[in-house]
Structures are given as C-alpha cells and as structure tokens.
C-alpha positions in Angstrom: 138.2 49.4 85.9 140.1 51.2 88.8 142.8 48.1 89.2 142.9 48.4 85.1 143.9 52.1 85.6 146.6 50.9 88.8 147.7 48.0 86.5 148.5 50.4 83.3 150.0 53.3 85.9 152.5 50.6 87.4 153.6 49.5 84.0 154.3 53.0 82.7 156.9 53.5 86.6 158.3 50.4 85.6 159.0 50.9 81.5 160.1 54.6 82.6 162.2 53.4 85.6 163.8 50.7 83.9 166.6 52.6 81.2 167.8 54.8 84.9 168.0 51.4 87.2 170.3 49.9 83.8 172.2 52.8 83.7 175.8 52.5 84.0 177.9 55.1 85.9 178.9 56.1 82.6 175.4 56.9 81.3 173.7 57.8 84.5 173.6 61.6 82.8 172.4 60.7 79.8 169.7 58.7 81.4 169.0 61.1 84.1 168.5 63.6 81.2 166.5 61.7 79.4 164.3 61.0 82.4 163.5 64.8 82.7 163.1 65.2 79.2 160.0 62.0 78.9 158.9 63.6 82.3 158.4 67.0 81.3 156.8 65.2 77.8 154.4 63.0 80.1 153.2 66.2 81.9 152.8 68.5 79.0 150.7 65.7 77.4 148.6 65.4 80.6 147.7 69.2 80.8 146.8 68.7 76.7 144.4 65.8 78.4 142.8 67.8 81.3 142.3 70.6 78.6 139.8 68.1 76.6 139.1 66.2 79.4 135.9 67.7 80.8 134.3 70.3 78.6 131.6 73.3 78.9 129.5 74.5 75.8 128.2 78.2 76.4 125.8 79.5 74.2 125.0 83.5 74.3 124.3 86.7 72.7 128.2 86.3 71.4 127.9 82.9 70.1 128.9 79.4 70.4 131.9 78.5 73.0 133.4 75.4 73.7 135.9 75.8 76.7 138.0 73.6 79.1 135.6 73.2 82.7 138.7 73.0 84.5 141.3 75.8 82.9 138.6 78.0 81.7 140.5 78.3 78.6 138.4 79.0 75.5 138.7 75.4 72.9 136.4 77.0 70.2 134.7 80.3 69.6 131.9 80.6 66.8 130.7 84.5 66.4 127.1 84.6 65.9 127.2 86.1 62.7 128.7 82.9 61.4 125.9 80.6 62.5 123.4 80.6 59.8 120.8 78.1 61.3 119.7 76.2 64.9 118.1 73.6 65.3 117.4 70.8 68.3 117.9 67.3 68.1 117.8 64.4 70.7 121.2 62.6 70.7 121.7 59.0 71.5 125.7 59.0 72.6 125.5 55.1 71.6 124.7 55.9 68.1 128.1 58.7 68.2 130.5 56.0 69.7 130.1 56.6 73.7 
C-alpha cells in the first residue's frame, strides 16, 4: 500500500512538473503562474481532506456534533430539541462499504 501511495505521489511531481520543464522562455510566466495557481488548488483541497479525514462524534446535553479530530472545527451540529428518537444498533462497517 505504502509504495502504491509513493507510486501515485511521484506521478502527480511528474504530471505537475512537466508543463514548467516544457516551458519556453516565452511562457515560463504563464507556466510559473499556473504552477501557483494548481499549487494553492492542491493545498486548499488537502485541508478540505484533513477536515473529513479523521472525525469525532460528541454526544451531550446540547446535542449531536460531528467535528474535525484534527482542526476542531464543528462538521455538523444537531440541537437536541431536533432529535425526536435514540436508539442503539450494532454496525457491521462491511455491510456500509468499509
């Protein structure tokens, strides 16, 4: 899995790299711009990740929460006056798709 994971992140510096190394003097710029442009893209849509990456479900006197484990930055917020019933269940995540 981990050489997978090296494998894909070696494609994506190569497919990135490869309009700035083709560049001509002319475009070098353009393509520089462009460059910080998908970079700032590929980091905004990694924060978006880490936010739904790892998740904490806190149940209290106020309610449901689902928040981010690593920001601490409240996803979902259900007010107990909204819940109308509880109940338990035992969950099989093979039978929810992981």
């Amino acid at each position: 899995m981990a050489r997978a994971r090296c494998g894909l992140a070696l494609l994506g510096v190569v497919l990135y790299a490869l309009p700035l190394l083709m560049a001509g003097p002319e475009d070098r710029a353009d393509a520089q711009f462009s460059a910080v442009i998908g970079l700032a893209l590929i980091v905004l849509g990694l924060v978006v990740l880490a936010l739904y990456f790892r998740t904490r479900v806190v149940i209290d006197e106020h309610g449901f929460r689902l928040e981010s484990s690593w920001f601490h930055v409240p996803l979902k917020r259900i007010a107990c006056g909204s819940i109308r019933s509880v109940e338990t269940a035992f969950i099989r995540p093979g039978e929810w798709g992981g």
